[in-house]
Backbone as CSV, one residue per row, in Angstrom:
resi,resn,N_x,N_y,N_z,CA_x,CA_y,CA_z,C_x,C_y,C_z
1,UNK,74.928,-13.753,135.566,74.005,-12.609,135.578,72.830,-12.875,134.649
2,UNK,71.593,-12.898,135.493,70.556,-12.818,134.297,70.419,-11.945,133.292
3,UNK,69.871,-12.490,132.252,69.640,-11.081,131.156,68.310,-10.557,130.872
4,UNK,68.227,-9.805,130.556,67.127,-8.708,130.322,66.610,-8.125,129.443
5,UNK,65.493,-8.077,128.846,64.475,-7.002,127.936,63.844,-6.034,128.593
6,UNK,64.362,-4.916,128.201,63.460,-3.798,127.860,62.328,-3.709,127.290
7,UNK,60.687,-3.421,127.582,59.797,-3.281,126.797,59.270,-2.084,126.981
8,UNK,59.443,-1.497,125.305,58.456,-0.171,125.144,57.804,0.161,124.533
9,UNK,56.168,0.132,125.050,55.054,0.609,123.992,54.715,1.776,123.973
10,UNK,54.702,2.074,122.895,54.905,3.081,122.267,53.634,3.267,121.160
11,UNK,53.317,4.583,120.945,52.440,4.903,120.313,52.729,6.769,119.764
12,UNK,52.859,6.840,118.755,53.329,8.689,118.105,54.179,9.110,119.460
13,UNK,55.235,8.383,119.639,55.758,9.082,121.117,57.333,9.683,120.064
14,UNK,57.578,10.016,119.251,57.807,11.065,118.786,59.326,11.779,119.417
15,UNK,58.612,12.701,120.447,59.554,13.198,121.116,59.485,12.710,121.971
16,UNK,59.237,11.255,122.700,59.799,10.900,123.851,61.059,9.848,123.047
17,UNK,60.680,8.610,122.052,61.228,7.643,121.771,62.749,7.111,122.066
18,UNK,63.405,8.338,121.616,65.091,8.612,121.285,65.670,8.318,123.006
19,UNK,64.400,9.273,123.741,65.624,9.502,124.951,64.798,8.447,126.031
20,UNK,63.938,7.724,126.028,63.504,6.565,126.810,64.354,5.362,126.512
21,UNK,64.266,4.853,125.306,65.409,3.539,124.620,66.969,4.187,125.101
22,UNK,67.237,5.088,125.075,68.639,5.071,125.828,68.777,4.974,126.882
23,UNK,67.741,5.463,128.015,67.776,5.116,129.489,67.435,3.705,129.596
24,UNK,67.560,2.775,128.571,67.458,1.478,129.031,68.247,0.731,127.938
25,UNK,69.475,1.116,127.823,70.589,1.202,126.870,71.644,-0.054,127.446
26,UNK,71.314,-0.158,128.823,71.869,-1.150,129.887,71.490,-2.963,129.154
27,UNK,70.123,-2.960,129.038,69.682,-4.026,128.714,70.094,-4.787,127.921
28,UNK,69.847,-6.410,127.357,70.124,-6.902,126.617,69.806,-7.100,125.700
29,UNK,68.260,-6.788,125.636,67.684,-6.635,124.266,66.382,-5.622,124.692
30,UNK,66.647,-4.891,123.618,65.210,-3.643,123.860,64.411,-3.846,122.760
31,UNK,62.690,-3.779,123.431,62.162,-4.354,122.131,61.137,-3.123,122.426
32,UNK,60.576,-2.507,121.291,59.759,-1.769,121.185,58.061,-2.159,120.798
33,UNK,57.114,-1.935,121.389,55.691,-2.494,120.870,54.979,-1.170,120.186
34,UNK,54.928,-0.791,118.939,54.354,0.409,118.358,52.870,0.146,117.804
35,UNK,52.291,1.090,118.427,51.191,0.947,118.212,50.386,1.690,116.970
36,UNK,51.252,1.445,115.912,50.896,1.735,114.254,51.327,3.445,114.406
37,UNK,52.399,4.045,114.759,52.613,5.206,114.660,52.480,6.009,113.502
38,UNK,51.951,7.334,113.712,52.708,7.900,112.049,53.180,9.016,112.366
39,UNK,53.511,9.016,113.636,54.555,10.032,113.362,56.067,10.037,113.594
40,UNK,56.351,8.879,112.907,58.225,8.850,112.883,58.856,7.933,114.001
41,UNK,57.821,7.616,114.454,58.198,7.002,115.726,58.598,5.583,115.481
42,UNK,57.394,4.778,114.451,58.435,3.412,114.683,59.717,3.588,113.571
43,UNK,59.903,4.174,112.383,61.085,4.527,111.672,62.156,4.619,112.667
44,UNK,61.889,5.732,113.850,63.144,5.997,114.764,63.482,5.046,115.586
45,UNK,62.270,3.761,116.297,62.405,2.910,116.588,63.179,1.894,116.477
46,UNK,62.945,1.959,114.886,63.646,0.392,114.079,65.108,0.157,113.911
47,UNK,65.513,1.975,113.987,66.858,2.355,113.758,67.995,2.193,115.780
48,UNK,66.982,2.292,116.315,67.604,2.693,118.171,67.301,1.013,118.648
49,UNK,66.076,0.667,118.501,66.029,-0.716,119.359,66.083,-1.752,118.753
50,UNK,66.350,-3.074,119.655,67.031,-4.407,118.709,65.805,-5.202,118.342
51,UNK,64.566,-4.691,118.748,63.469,-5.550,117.914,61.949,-4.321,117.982
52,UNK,61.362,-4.439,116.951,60.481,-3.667,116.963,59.115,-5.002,116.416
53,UNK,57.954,-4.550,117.382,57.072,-5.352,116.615,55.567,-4.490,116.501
54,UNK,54.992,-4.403,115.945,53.576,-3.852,115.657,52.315,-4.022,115.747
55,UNK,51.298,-3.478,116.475,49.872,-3.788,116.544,49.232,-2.849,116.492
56,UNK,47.691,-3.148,116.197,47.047,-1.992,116.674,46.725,-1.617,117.740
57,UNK,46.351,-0.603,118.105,46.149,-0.726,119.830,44.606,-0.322,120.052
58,UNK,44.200,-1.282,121.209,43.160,-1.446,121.584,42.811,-1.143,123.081
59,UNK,43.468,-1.706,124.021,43.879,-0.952,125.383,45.335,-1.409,125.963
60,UNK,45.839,-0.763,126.590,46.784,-0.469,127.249,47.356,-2.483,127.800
61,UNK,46.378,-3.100,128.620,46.743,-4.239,129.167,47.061,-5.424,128.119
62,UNK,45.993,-4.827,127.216,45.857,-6.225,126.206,47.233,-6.008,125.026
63,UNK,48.033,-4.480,124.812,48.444,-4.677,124.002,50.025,-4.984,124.812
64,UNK,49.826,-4.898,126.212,51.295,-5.583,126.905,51.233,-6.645,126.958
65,UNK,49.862,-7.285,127.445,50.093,-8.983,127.557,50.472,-9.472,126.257
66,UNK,49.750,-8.918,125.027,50.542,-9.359,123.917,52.162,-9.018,123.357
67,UNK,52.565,-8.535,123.833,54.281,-7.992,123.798,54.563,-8.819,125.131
68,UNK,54.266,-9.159,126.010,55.134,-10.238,126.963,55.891,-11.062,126.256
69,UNK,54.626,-12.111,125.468,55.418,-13.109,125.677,56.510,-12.997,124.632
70,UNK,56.643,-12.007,123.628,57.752,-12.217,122.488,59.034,-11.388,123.097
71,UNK,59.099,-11.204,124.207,60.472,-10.896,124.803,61.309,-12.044,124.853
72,UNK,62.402,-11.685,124.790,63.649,-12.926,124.256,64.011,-13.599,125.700
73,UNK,63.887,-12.073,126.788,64.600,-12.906,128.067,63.617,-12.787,129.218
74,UNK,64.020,-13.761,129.980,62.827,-14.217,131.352,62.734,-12.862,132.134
75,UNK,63.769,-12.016,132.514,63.194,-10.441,132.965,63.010,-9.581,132.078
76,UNK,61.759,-8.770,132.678,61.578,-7.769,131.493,61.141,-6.976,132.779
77,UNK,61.463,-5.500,132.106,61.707,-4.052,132.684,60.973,-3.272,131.632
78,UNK,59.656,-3.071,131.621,58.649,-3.016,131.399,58.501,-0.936,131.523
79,UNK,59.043,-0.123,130.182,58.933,1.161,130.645,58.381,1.760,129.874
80,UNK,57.202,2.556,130.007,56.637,3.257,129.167,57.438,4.712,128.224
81,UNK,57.012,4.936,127.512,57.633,6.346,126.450,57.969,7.660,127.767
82,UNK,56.840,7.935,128.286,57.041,8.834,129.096,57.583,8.958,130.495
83,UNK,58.825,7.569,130.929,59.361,7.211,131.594,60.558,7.392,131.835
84,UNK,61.995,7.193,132.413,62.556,7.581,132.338,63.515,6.394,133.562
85,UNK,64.329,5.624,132.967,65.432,4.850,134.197,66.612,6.101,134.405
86,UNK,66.449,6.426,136.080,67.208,7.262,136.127,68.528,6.324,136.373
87,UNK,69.868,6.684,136.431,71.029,5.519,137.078,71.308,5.235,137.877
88,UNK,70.513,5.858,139.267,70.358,4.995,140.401,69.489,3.779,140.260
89,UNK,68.542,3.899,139.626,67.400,3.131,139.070,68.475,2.205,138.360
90,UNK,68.694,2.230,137.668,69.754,0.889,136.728,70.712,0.371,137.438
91,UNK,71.060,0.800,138.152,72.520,0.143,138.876,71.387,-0.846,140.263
92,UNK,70.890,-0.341,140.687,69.354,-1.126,141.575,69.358,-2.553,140.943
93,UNK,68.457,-2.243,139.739,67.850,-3.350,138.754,69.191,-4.381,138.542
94,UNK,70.307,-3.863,137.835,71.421,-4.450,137.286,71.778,-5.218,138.913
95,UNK,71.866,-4.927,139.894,72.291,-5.496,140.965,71.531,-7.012,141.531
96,UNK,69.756,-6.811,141.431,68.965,-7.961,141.296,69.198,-8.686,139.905
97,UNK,70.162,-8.610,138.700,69.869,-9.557,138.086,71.785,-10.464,137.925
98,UNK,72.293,-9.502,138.762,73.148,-10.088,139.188,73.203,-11.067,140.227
99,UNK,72.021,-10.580,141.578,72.028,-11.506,142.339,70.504,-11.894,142.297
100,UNK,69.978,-12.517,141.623,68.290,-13.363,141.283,67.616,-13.066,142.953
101,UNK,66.944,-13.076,143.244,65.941,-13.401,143.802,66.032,-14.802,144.082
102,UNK,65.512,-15.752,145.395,65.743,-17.077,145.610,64.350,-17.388,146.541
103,UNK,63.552,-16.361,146.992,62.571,-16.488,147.381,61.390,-16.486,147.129
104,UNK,61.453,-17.032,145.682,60.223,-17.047,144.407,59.273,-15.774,143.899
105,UNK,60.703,-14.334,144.255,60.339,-13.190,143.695,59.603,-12.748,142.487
106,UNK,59.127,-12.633,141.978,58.945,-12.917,140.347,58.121,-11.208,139.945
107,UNK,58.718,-10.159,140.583,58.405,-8.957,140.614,58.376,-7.965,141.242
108,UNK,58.955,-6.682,140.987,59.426,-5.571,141.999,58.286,-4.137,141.416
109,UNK,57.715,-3.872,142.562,56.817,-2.389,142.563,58.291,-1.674,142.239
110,UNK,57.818,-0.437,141.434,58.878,1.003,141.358,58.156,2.105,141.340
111,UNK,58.873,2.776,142.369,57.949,3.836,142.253,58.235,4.919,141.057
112,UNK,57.296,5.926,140.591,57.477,6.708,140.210,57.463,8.686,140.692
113,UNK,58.655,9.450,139.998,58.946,10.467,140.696,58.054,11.468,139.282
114,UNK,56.691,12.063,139.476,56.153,12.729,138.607,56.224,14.272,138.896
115,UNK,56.049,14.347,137.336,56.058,15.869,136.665,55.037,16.223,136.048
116,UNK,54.519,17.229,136.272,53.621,18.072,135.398,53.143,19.329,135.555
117,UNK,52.843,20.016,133.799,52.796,21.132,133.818,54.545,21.806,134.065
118,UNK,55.188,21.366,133.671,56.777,21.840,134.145,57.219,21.416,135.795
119,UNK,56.456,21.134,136.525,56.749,21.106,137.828,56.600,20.059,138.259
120,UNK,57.687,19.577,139.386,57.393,18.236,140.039,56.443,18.257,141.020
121,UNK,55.680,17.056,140.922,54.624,17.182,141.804,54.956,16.132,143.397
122,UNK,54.789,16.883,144.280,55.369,15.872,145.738,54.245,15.810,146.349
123,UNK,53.111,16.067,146.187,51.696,15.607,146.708,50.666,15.348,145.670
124,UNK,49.190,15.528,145.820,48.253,15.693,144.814,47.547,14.340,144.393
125,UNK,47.920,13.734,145.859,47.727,12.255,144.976,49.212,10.850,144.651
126,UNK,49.816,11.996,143.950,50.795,11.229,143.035,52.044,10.740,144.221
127,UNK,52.314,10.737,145.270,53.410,11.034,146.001,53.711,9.394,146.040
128,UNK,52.853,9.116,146.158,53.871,7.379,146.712,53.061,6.716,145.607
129,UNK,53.346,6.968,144.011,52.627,6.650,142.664,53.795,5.477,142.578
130,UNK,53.432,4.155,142.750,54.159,3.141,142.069,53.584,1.946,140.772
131,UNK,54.420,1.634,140.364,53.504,0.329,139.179,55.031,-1.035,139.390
132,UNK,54.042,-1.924,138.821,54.943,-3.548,138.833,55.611,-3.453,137.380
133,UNK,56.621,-2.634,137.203,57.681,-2.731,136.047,58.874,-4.065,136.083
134,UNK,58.782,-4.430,136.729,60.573,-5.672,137.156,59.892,-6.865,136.838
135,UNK,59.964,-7.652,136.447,58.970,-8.921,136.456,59.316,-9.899,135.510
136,UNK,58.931,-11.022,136.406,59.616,-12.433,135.123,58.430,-12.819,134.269
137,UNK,59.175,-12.943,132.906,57.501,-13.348,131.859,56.690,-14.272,131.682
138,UNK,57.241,-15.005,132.305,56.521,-16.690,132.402,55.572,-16.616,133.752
139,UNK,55.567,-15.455,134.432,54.964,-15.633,135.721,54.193,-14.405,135.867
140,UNK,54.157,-13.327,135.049,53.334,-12.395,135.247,52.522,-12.388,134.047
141,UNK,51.304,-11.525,134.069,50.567,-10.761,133.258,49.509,-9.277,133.689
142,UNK,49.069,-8.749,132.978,48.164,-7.675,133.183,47.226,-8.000,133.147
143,UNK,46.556,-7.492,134.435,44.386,-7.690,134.551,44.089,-6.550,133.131
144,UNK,43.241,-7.875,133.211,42.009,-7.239,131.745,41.259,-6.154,132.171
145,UNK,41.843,-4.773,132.280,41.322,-3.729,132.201,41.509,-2.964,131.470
146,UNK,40.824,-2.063,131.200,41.216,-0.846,129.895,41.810,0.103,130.377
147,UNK,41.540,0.598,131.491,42.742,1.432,132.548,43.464,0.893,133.623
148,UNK,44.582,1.590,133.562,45.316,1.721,135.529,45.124,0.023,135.870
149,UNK,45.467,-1.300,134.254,45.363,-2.233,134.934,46.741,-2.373,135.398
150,UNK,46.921,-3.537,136.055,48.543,-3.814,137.245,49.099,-5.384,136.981
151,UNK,49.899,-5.194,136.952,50.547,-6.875,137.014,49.753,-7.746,138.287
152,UNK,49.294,-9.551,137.274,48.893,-10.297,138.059,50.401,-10.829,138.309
153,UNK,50.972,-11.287,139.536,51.669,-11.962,139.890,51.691,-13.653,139.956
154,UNK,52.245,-14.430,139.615,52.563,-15.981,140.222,53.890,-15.929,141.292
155,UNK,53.104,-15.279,142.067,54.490,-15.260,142.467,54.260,-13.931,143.715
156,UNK,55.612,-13.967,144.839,56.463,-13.019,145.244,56.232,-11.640,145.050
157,UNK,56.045,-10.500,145.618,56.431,-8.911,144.237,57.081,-8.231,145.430
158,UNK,58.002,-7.849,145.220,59.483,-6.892,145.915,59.146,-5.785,145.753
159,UNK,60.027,-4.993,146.391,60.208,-3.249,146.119,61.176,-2.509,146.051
160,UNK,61.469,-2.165,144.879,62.822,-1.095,145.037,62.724,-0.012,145.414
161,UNK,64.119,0.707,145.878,64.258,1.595,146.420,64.314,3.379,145.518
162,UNK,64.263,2.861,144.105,64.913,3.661,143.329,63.358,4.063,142.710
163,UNK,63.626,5.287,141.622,62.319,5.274,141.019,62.637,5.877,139.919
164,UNK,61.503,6.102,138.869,61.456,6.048,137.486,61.308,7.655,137.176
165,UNK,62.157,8.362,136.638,61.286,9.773,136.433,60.466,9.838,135.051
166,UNK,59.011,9.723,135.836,58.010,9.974,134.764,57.423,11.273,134.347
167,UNK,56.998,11.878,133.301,56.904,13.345,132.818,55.737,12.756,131.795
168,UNK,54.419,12.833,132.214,53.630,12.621,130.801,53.102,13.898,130.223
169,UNK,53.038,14.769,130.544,52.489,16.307,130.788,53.435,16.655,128.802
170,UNK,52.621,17.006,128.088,53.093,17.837,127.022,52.488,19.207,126.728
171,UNK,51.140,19.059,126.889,50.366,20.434,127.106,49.180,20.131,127.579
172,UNK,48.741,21.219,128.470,46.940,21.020,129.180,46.269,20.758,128.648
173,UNK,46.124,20.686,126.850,45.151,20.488,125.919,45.041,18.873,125.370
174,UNK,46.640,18.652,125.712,46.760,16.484,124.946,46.461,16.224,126.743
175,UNK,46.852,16.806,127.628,46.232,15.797,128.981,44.487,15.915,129.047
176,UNK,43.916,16.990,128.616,42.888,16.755,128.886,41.913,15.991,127.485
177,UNK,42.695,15.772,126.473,42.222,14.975,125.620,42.374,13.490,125.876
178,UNK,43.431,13.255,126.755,44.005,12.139,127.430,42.798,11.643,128.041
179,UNK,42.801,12.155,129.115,42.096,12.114,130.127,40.098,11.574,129.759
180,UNK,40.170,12.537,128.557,39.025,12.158,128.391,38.731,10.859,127.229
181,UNK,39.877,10.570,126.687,39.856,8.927,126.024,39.834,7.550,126.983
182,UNK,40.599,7.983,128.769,40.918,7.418,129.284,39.265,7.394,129.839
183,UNK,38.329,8.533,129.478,37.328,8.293,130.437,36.454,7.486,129.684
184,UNK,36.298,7.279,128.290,35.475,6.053,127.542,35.800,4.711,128.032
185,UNK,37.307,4.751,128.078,37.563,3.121,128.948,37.074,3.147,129.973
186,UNK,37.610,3.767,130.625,36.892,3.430,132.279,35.449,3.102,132.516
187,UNK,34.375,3.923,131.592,33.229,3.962,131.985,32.508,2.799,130.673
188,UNK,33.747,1.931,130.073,33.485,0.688,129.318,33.450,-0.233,130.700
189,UNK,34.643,-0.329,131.422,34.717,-1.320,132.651,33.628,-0.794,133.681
190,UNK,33.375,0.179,134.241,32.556,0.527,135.325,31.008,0.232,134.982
191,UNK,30.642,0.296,133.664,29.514,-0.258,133.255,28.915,-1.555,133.499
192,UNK,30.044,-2.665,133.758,29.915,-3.689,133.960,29.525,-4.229,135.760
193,UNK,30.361,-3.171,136.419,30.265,-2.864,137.764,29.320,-1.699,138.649
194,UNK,28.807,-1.047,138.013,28.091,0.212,138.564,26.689,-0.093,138.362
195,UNK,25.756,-0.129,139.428,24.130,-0.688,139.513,23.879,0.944,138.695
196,UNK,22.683,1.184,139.824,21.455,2.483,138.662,22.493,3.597,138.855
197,UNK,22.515,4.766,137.821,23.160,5.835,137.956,22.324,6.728,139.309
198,UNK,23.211,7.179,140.051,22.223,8.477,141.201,22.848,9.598,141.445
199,UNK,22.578,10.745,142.193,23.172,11.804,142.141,24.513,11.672,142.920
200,UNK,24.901,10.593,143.571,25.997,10.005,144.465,27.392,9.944,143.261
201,UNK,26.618,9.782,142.039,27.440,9.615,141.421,28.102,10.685,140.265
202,UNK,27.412,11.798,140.094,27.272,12.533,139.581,28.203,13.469,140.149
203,UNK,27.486,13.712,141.460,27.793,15.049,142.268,28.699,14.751,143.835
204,UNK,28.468,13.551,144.397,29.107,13.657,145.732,30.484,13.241,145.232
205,UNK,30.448,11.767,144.286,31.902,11.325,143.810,32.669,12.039,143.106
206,UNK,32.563,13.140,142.695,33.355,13.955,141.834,34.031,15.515,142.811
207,UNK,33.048,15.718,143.838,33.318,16.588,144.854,34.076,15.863,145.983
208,UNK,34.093,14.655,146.293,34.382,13.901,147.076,36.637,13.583,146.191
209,UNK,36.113,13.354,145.098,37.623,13.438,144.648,38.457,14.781,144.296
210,UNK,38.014,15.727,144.684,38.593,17.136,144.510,39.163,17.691,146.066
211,UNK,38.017,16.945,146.833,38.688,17.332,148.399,39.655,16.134,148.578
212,UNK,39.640,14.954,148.605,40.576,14.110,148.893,41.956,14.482,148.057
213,UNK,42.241,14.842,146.622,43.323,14.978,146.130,43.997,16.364,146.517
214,UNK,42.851,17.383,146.918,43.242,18.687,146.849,43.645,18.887,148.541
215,UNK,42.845,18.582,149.424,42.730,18.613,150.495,43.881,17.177,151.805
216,UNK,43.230,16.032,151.164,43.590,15.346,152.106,45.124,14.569,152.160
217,UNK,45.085,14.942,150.505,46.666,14.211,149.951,47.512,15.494,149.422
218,UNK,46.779,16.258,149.764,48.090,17.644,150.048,47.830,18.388,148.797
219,UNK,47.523,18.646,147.596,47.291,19.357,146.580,47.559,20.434,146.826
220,UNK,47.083,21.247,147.679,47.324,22.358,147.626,48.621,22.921,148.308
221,UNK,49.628,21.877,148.468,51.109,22.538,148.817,51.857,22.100,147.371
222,UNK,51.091,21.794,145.935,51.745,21.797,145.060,51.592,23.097,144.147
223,UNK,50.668,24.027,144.617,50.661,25.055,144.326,49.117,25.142,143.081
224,UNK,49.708,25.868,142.191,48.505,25.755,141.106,48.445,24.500,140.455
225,UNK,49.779,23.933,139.861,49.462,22.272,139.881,48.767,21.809,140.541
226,UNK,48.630,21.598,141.785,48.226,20.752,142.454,46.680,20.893,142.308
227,UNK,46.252,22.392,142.593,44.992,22.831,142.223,44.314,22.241,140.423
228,UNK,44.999,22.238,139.767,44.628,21.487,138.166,44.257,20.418,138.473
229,UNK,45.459,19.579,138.699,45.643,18.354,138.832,43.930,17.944,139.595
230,UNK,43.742,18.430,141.349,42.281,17.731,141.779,41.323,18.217,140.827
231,UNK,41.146,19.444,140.315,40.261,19.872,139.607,40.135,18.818,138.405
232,UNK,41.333,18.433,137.447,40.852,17.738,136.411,40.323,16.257,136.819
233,UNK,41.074,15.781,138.162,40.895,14.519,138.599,39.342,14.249,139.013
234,UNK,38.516,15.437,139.487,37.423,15.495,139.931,36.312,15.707,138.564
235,UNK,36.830,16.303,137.449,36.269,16.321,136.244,36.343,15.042,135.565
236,UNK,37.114,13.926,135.645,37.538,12.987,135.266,36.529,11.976,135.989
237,UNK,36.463,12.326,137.090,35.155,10.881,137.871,33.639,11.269,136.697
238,UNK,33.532,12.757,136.898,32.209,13.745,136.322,31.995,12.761,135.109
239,UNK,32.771,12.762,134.290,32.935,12.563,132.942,32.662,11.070,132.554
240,UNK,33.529,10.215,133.536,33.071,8.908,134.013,32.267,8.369,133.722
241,UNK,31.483,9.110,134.896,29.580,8.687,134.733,28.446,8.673,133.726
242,UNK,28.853,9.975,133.695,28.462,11.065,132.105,28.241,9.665,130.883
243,UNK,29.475,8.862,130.896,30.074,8.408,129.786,29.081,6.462,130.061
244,UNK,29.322,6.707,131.230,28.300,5.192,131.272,27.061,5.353,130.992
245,UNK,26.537,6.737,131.731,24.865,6.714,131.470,24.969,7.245,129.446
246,UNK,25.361,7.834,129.100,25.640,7.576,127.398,25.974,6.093,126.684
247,UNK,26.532,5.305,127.081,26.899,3.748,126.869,25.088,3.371,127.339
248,UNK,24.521,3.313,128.061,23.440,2.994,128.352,22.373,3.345,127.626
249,UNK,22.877,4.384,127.086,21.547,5.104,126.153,21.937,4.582,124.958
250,UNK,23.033,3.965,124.588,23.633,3.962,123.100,23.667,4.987,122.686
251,UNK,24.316,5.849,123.487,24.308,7.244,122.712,26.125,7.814,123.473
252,UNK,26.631,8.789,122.155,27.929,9.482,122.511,28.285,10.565,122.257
C-alpha cells in the first residue's frame, strides 16, 4: 500500500484546524503549512499534526508549491482548513493507494459538496465545483497564479467519485472581505492580460456574471443564497476592474 501526506495550509484557521487534521487522521503523515498565524492556530497545529512548517504567505499557489516538495510521501491529499474528507471520501482514496494507478495516473479531480451562509448550495455556479487534491509530488505543481490557480499535471488526472465537504462561509462580512483581497490578486494577474479598460468591462461583464450564475446555472432555486452568492459574484468581476484601472493609476 502506498503511503500518504496530508497537506494543510493553513492560515488563523482557528476554528477550522482541530476538525480538518482529524478528517485526514487516515494518513501517514499530516503536515501542516501555517501561514505565520496568531491566532492559536499553529500552537494547535504543532500539538494534532506530525509536521508543521512555516511561511509567510504571499499567494495561495506559491505558498503550496513551496510545501510540495517537503512532504515525506510521493501521494499527497492536498486539503484546505475549510475542507472536510468525508468517509466515503477516505475509504475511495485509501482504496487507490492500495491499488496505484498503472496507467501513469499521477492525479485525481474531487469534487467539492459546498455550503454557505448555513445552507448547502446545489446550484449558483458551485454544483459540479471540483479541484486536483490526489496527486503525486514529483509530478505535479500549481500554475503561477494568485487565484483559483489548479494543478499542472506530468501526467494522467482521474476522477473520483466521492467529494470533499467544503464550508468556507463564517460570516457575510469575512466573505466579503475575502472576496475583496481575492480581488487585488486577480486584478494583479488580469493586468498583465487585459488591453484598454471599456465599459464592456465595467458594466456588461459584471451584469453578464449575475445572469449566468443567477439565471443560467440555477441561482435562483438556491433561494436567497443563491441570490447573494450571483450578486456578490457579479460585484466581484465590478471590483476586478475597478482594481486594475487603480494598479494603472498607481493608485488604491
Amino acid at each position: 500500500m502506498e503511503k500518504l501526506t496530508a497537506l494543510i495550509p493553513a492560515g488563523n484557521e482557528i476554528h477550522n484546524i482541530e476538525e480538518v487534521i482529524s478528517s485526514v487522521n487516515f494518513a501517514d503523515e499530516i503536515l501542516v503549512v501555517d501561514s505565520l498565524s496568531s491566532d492559536g492556530t499553529y500552537e494547535k497545529a504543532v500539538n494534532l499534526a506530525d509536521k508543521v512548517i512555516r511561511r509567510e504567505y504571499n499567494y495561495s499557489s506559491s505558498q503550496k508549491n513551496w510545501a510540495i516538495p517537503q512532504a515525506k510521501y510521493q501521494w499527497i491529499l492536498l486539503v484546505d482548513a475549510d475542507e472536510r474528507v468525508t468517509p466515503e471520501l477516505k475509504e475511495e482514496i485509501l482504496n487507490i493507494l492500495k491499488n496505484p494507478p498503472t496507467d501513469n495516473t499521477v492525479a485525481y479531480w474531487i469534487g467539492r459538496k459546498n455550503h454557505f451562509m448555513g445552507k448547502p448550495v446545489k446550484h449558483s455556479g458551485w454544483k459540479n465545483d471540483k479541484v486536483i487534491r490526489l496527486f503525486k509530488r514529483d509530478f505535479c505543481k500549481y500554475e503561477d497564479k494568485r487565484v483559483h490557480a489548479e494543478i499542472i499535471a506530468n501526467g494522467k488526472i482521474g476522477k473520483l467519485t466521492h467529494k470533499f465537504y467544503h464550508n468556507t462561509y463564517i460570516t457575510i462580512d469575512k466573505h466579503i472581505e475575502k472576496m475583496n483581497r481575492y480581488g487585488w490578486w486577480q486584478a494583479s494577474d488580469y493586468d498583465k492580460k487585459v488591453g484598454k479598460l471599456t465599459p464592456y468591462h465595467f458594466v456588461i461583464k459584471p451584469m453578464w456574471s449575475f445572469f449566468k450564475h443567477y439565471i443560467i446555472q440555477g441561482g435562483f432555486r438556491d433561494g436567497v443564497v443563491g441570490l447573494t452568492i450571483s450578486y456578490i459574484q457579479s460585484y466581484t468581476v465590478f471590483m476586478r476592474f475597478v482594481k486594475v484601472w487603480l494598479i494603472r493609476k498607481n493608485r488604491k
